[in-house]
N, C-alpha and C positions, 0 to 999 in steps of 0.2 A: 827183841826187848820191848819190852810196852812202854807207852806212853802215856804222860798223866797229863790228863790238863791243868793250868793253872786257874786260882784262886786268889781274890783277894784276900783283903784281911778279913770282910763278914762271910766267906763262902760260897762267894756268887762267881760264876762264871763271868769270864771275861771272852769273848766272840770277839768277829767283825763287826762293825757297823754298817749300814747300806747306806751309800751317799742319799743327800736329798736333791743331787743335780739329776742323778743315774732314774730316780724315781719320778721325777719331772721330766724326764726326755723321753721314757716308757710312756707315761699318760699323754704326750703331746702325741706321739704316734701313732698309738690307740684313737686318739681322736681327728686324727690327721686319714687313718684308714676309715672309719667310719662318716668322717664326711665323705669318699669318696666313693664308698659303695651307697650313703642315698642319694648320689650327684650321676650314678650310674645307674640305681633303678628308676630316676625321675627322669633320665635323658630316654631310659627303655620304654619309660609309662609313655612318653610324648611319643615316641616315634610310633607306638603302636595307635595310639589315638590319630595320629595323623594317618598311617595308612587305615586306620576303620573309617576316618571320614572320605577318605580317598573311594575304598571301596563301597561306602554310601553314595557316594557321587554327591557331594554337597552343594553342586552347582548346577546339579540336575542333568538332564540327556541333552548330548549336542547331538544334532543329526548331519552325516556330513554326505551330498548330494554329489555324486560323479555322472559325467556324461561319458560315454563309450562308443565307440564303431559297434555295429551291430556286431560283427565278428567275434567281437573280444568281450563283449557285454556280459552276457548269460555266464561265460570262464568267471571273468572277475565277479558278477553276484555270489557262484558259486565259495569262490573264497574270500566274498565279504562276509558270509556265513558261519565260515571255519573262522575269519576272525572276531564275531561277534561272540564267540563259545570261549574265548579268552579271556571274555571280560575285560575288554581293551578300557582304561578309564585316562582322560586326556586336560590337565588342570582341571580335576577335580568334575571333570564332567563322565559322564557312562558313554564312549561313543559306538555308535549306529551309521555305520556305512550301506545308504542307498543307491544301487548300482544302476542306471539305466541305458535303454540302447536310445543314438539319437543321430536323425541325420546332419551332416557335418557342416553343409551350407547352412542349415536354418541355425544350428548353433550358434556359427561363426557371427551371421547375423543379428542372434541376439546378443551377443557377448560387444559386437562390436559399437551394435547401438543400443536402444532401452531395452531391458529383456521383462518378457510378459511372461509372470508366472501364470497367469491363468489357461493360455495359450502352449508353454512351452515348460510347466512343473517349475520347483523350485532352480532358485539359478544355483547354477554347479559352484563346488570348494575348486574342482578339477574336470578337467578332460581329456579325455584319451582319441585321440582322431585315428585315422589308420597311418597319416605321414604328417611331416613336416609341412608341406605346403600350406595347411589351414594356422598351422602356428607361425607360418612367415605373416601371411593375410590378415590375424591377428593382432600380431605387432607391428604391421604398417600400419594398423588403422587405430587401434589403442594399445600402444607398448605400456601404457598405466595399470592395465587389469592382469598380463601375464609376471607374475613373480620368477622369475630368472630364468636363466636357460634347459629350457623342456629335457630333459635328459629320455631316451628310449626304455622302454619298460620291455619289449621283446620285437623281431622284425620278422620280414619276408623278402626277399629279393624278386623283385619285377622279370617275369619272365613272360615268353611267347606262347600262347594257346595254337597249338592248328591241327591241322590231321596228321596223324601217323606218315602216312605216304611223304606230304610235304616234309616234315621233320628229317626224312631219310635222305629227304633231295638236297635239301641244304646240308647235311652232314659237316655239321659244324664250320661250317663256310659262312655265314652269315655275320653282320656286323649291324649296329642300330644306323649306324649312317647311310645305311643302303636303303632303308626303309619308304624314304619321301619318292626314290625313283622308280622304286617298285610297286607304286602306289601309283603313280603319274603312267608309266609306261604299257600300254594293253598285252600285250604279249611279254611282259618283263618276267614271267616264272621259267621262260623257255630257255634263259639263262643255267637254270637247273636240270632241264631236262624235263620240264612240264611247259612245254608252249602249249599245248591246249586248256590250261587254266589259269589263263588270263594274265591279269596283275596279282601281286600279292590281296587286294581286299582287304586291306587293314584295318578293323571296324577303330573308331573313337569316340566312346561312347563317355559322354559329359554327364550322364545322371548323376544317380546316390553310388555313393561307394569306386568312383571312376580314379581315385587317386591314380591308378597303372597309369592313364593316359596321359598325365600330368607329367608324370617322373619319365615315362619311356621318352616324352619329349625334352625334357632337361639331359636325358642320354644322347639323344641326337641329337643336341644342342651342343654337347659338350666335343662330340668327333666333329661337326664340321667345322668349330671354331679351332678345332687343334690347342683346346685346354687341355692344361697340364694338373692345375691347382682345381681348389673349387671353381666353380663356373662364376663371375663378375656381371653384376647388373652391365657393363660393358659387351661383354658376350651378348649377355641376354638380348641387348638391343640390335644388337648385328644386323643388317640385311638378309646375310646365312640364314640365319637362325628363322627370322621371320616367316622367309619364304619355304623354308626346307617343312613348317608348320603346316604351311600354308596346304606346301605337297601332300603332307600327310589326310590333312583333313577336307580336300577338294574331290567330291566323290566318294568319302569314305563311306563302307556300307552301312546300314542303323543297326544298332540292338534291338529286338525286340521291348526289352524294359532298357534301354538307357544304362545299361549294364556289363561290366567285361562278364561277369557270369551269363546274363543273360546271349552274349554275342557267343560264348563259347560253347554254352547250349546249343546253339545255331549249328557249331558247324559239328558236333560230336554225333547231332540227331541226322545231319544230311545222309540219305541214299546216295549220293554218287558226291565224295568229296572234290571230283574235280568241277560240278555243278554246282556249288553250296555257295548263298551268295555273301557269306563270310569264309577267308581261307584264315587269317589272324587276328589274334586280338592280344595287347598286354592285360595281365593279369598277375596279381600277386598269386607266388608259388603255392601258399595257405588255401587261399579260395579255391587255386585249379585243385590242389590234393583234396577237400572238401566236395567237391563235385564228385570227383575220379575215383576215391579211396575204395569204392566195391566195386569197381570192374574188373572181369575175370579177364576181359579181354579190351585191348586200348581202343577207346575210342576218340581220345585225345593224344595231344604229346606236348611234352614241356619243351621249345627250343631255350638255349641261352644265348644272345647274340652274342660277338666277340666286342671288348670295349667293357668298360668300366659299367660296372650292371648296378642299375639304381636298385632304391633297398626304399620299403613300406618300412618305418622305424617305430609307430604306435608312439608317438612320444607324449609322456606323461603334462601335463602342460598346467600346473597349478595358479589357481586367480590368485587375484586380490581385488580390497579394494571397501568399500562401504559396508557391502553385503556378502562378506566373507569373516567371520570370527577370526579370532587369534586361536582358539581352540578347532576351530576348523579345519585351520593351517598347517595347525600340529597334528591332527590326527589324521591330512591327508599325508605326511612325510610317517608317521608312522605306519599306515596301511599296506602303504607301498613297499616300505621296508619288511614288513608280512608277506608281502605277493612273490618279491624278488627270493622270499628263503627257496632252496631248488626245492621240497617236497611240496609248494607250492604252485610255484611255478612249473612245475611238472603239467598241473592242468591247462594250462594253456600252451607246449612244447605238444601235448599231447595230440591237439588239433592241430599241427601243421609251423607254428608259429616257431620261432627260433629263438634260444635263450639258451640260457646255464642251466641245462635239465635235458633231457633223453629226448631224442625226436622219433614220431613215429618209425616202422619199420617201412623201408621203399616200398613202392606201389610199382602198379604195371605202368601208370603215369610218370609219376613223380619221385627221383631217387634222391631228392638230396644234395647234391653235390655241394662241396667246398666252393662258396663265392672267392673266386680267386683277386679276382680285382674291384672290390664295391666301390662306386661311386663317393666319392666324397661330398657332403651336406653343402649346396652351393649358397651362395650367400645371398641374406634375407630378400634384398631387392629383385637380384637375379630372379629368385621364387617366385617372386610376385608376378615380374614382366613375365615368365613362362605361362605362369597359370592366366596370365591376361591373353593370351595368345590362345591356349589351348580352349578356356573355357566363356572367351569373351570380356570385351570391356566394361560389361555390366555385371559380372558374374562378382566381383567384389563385395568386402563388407561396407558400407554407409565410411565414409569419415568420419575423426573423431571430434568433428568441427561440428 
């Protein structure tokens, strides 16, 4: 059936009408949507201006100044590089990480008293030592410049350099506690089954780069006290302890350079190992693989004492202070957070060092092994009085007095 529409009386259609509420709540919304999309292209225009001035560097190049172990230097230049190709930019600054190698006393020295740029470059954001003991000496002498606790960036575990022969005679017999007697006693290898070579010969060499000597001593410290924990400025002070140092380093033989590389040279190069006037020396595992890594045939050997085995930990050790930026601060926690990624860190695993990343493949020297029992980090005083022993009472930084 169809439908007609209705009509007035003049012929006009009669419709709905559209409210004027329904017509005023459509325009509010309309205008309610369009303020928010230019409230969303002016928050996009801003953010984008803010990173273009970001990527301008508006505050211009921070340069951030690292000190390093020779060791580990040239690694990390190397990927201060790869991080410069990022375009790392750090509050608005472009940052430039200058990597340098530097010895670890004159550092310590400058850090702990006036440091001479003109003498010693600009003064470091950070530093990288080979161990902790220059970050205990540090913070005895100015706990004000080091910004919190050094965290390890990658380690090495303190091991024994000596001839093949010897390595086979102690066949895993050996312990660091034994070391001070074996030192002291002329005929003490005959223990082994070498009485014609003498005493062990334990070189202790104080130069550049001698951290081993330090730490191997904080291991013998640690077995004659019969610590359990970290080692206690109490230990440290021991009479034990003292003396057993004392053993070590009364007649010990010299390095050529003041050097565990240099002392292990010594005895790798000897024609008759039971004649060589070095038979051991400590040495981080990194430096002996470094030496040894092309020999078709050994002419070292890594022993491991038995006893909790000290560990070379590199610890990252960030200043502060007058002459350290707040952008400097930040771009050294960022850098580092670049070093630690594993495809980075792979560059320095690669050399010997140890970390979250692939170690090289064994050598005729050095395989590796699982530290079974590392030494626990002894506490700061402890450090101290060690390295006052081993390297003398003047071997310290200046007071911060």
């Amino acid at each position: 059936m169809a439908h007609h529409r209705s009509t007035d009386g003049r012929g006009s259609v009669r419709g709905r009408g559209v409210s004027r509420g329904l017509v005023g709540s459509l325009l509010a919304i309309v205008l309610v949507a369009a303020v928010v999309v230019v409230w969303v292209q002016l928050g996009d225009r801003i953010d984008r201006q803010g990173e273009q001035a970001a990527a301008n560097c508006v505050e211009g190049t921070a340069t951030v100044p690292i000190v390093a172990d020779p060791d580990i230097a040239d690694a990390l230049g190397t990927i201060a590089e790869a991080y410069a190709e990022t375009g790392p930019v750090v509050r608005d600054h472009c940052v430039v990480v200058e990597v340098r190698p530097g010895d670890a006393k004159v550092t310590l020295d400058g850090l702990a008293g006036t440091w001479d740029p003109a003498a010693l470059g600009a003064r470091p954001a950070a530093w990288v030592p080979q161990s902790s003991i220059w970050a205990a000496d540090l913070v005895s002498a100015r706990p004000d410049v080091v910004d919190g606790q050094p965290p390890s960036l990658v380690s090495s575990p303190v091991v024994l350099a000596t001839a093949p022969r010897l390595a086979e005679a102690f066949d895993d017999d050996l312990e660091w506690q034994q070391l001070p007697t074996l030192q002291q006693r002329d005929a003490a290898l005959g223990a082994f089954g070498l009485g014609s070579w003498g005493s062990i010969r334990l070189a202790m060499p104080v130069g550049a780069q001698s951290d081993a000597t330090a730490l191997a001593a904080q291991a013998v410290a640690m077995q004659v006290t019969r610590t359990m924990g970290p080692l206690t400025e109490q230990d440290a002070d021991s009479p034990r302890v003292s003396s057993s140092i004392e053993a070590m380093q009364s007649g010990a033989p010299q390095s050529p350079d003041g050097t565990p590389v240099g002392a292990a040279r010594t005895i790798a190069d000897a024609a008759d190992p039971a004649e060589s006037p070095i038979h051991a020396v400590a040495i981080t595992e990194q430096a002996l693989y470094q030496l040894t890594r092309t020999d078709t045939t050994p002419r070292l050997a890594e022993v491991i004492p038995g006893g909790p085995t000290p560990i070379a930990d590199y610890p990252i050790i960030r200043l502060t202070g007058d002459d350290v930026a707040v952008e400097q601060t930040d771009a050294v926690a960022d850098f580092f957070e670049f070093v630690r990624q594993p495809e980075h860190l792979a560059g320095l695993t690669a050399l010997g060092f140890r970390g979250d990343a692939p170690l090289p493949e064994p050598t005729e020297t050095v395989g590796f092994p699982t530290t079974e029992d590392p030494m626990p980090q002894p506490e700061t005083a402890a450090t101290v009085t060690i390295n006052r022993l081993v390297y003398g009472p003047d071997s310290g930084p200046p007071s911060a007095g």
